[in-house]
N, C-alpha and C positions, 0 to 999 in steps of 0.2 A: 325790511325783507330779510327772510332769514335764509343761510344759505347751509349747505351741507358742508361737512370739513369731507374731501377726498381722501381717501384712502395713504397718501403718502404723507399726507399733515397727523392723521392720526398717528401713523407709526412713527413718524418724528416728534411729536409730541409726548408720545408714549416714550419712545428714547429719552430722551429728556426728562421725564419723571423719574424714568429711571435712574437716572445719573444721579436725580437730585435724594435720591430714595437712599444710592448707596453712600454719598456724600455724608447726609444724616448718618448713615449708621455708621462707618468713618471715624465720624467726628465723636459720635455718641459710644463707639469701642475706645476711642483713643482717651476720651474724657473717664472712663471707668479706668482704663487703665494708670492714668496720670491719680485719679483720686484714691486709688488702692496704694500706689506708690505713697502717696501723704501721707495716709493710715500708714505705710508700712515704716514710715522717717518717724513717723512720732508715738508708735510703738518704739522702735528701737530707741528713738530719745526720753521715753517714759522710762526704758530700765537702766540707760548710762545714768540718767537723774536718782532713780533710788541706788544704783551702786553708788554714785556719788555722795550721796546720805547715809550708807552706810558705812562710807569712809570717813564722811568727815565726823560724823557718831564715835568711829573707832578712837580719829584722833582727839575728840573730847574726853573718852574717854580714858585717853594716855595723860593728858595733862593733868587730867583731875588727882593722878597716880603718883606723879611727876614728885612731889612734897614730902609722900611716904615713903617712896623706896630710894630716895637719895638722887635720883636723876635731876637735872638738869634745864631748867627750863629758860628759853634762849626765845628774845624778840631779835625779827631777822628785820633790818632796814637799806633800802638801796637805794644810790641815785645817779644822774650821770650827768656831765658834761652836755652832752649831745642826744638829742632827742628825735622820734621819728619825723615831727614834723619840720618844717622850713624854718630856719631861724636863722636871725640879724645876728646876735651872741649867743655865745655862749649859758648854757643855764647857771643860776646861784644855788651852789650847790647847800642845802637844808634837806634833815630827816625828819619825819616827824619822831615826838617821843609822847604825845598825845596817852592822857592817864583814859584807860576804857573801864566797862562793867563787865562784869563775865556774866554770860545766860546759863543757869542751872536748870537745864530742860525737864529733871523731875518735879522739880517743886516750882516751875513755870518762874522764878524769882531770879533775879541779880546781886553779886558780890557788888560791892564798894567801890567807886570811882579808886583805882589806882592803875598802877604798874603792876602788872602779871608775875612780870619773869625773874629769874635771877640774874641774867647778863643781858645785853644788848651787842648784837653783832651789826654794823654801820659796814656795807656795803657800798663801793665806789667804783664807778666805771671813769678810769678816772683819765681813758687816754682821750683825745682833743680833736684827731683829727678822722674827718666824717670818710674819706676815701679807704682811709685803712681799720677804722674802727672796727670790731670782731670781741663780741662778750662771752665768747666761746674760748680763746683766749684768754685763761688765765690772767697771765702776767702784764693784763691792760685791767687788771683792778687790784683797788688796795683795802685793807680791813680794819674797823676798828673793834676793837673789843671793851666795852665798859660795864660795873656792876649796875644793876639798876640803881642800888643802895646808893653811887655816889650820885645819878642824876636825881635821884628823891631829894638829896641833902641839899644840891647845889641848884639845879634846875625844878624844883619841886613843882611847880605851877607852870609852868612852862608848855604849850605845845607841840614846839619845835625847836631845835638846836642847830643851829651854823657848821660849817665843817672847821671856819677858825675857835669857835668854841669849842669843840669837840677836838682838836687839834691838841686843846690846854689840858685835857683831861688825859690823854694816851697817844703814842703814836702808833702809824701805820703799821701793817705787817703785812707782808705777802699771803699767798692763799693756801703753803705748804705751812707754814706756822700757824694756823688758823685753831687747829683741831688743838695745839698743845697748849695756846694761849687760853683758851676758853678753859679747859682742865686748870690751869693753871691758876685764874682768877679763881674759878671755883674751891680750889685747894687752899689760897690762901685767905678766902672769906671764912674756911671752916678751921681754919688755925685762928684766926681772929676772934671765933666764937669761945673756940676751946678754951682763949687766954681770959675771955671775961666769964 
């Protein structure tokens, strides 16, 4: 038996559809707006990406330079004691010195398994303790500076190098001497040239 809905079911019902009417649309404004937001995150990370490529283009294209106008070309390595994660010790402190290929983006090809640079700069964070630690701080790291020319000779195959090997080859120096030390190798590899 069917029965009639009264006048006050309807309009309660009718409320009710309403509710659920604006709810949809709510949800359906807030969802266009959350998905415009995306588009707007990865628009702006589409063009940090190509600034990015056309930085790192720029600096391909300085090292390619680096040979002919006498400048300087410097593998930077770093390592540290203490690490972000939870650890029992201490790290063993190793750089790599790892021989790479170079990517020649025009003619789509690779250089030679070798060693790139003229120096190697060995970065060390080398204070110990986790409460005060600060890499901001200066004078909580030490530096080494080596030619590549000696690890070709001595470490030729090699991967990686120990900090007590690397100890045998130069010592430390703080990070105010860094800049004259690197001049310095540099000047005396091309007095070395000039005598042969």
């Amino acid at each position: 038996m069917k029965t009639k809905m009264n006048n006050y079911d309807k309009s309660s019902n009718n409320t009710q559809n309403n509710y659920q009417l604006d709810d949809i649309k709510s949800l359906v404004s807030q969802m266009q707006i959350n998905y415009q937001t995306q588009i707007d995150e990865i628009k702006k990370n589409s063009v940090e990406i190509e600034n990015l490529k056309d930085r790192v283009k720029k600096l391909e294209d300085k090292q390619g330079e680096y040979s002919s106008d006498g400048k300087i070309k410097i593998e930077v390595k770093s390592a540290s004691y203490i690490q972000a994660w939870r650890q029992t010790n201490l790290s063993t402190i190793r750089f790599s010195i790892r021989k790479t290929r170079r990517l020649f983006p025009d003619t789509n090809t690779y250089s030679d398994l070798k060693r790139h640079s003229d120096l190697y700069v060995f970065c060390l964070l080398k204070h110990k303790d986790r409460e005060t630690i600060n890499p901001l701080k200066l004078e909580q790291w030490e530096f080494y500076v080596v030619k590549t020319a000696v690890l070709d000779e001595k470490y030729k195959n090699q991967i990686s190098i120990s900090l007590n090997d690397l100890q045998k080859l130069t010592n430390s120096i703080p990070y105010h001497k860094l800049k004259s030390e690197i001049y310095s190798q540099k000047h005396r590899e091309a007095e070395h040239i000039n005598l042969n």
